[in-house]
Legacy VTK file of the C-alpha trace (Angstrom):
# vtk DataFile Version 3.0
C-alpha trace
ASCII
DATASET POLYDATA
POINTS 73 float
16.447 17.830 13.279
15.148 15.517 10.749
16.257 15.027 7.360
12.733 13.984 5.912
9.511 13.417 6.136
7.865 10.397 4.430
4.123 9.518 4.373
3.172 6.361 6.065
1.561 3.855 4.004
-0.258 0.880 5.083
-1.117 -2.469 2.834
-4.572 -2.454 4.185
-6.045 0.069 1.702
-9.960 -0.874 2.776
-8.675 0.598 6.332
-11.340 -2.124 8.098
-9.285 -4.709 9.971
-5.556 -3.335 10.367
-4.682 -6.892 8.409
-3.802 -7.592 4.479
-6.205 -9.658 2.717
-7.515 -9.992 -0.155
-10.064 -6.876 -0.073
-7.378 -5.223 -0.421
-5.857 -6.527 -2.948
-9.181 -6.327 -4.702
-8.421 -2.024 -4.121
-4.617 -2.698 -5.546
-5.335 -4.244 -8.701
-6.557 -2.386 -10.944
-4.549 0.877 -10.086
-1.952 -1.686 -10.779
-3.392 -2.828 -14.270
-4.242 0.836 -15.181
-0.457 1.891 -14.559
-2.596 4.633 -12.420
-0.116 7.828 -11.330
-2.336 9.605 -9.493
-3.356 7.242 -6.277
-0.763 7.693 -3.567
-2.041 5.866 -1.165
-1.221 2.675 -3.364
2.387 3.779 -3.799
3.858 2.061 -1.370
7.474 2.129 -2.686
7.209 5.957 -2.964
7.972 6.247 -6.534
6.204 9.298 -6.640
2.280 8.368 -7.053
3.347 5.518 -9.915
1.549 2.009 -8.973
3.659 -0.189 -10.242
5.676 -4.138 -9.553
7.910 -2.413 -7.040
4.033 -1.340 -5.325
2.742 -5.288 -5.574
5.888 -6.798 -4.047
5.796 -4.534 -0.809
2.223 -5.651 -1.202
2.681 -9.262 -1.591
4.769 -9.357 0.942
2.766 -7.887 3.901
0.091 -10.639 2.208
1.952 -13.768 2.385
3.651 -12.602 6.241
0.110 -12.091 7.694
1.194 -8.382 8.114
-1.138 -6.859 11.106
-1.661 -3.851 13.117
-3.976 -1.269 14.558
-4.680 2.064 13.683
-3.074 5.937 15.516
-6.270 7.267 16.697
LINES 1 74
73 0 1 2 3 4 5 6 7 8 9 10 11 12 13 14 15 16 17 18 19 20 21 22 23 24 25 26 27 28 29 30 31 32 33 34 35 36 37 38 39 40 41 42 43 44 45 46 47 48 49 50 51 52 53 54 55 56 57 58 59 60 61 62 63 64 65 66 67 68 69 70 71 72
């Protein structure tokens, strides 16, 4: 039985090369400088929609490690 279910968010919001780059920080920055509540997919702390420093360290991170992977069909 499982306690919870949490979405799965991945770093590389342009979805092309399973990798984090700098496209997609290009996506991340200005729902970061708009404070934006209402883009999940950037909420990768799961704050509850909020974009926010929490959001662009989890980012950084994958960023600076070379974070990769492919995609579930």
């Amino acid at each position: 039985m499982p306690v919870a279910i949490r979405p799965a968010r991945s770093t590389d919001m342009d979805a092309v090369d399973g990798c984090t780059g700098i496209m997609d920080l290009g996506r991340l920055a200005p729902l970061l400088l708009n404070q934006s509540t209402s883009h999940p997919e950037a909420d990768f702390d799961g704050s509850g929609g909020a974009v926010g420093l929490g959001d662009l360290a989890i980012f950084a991170h994958d960023l600076l490690s070379g974070a990769t992977g492919t995609y579930c069909p």
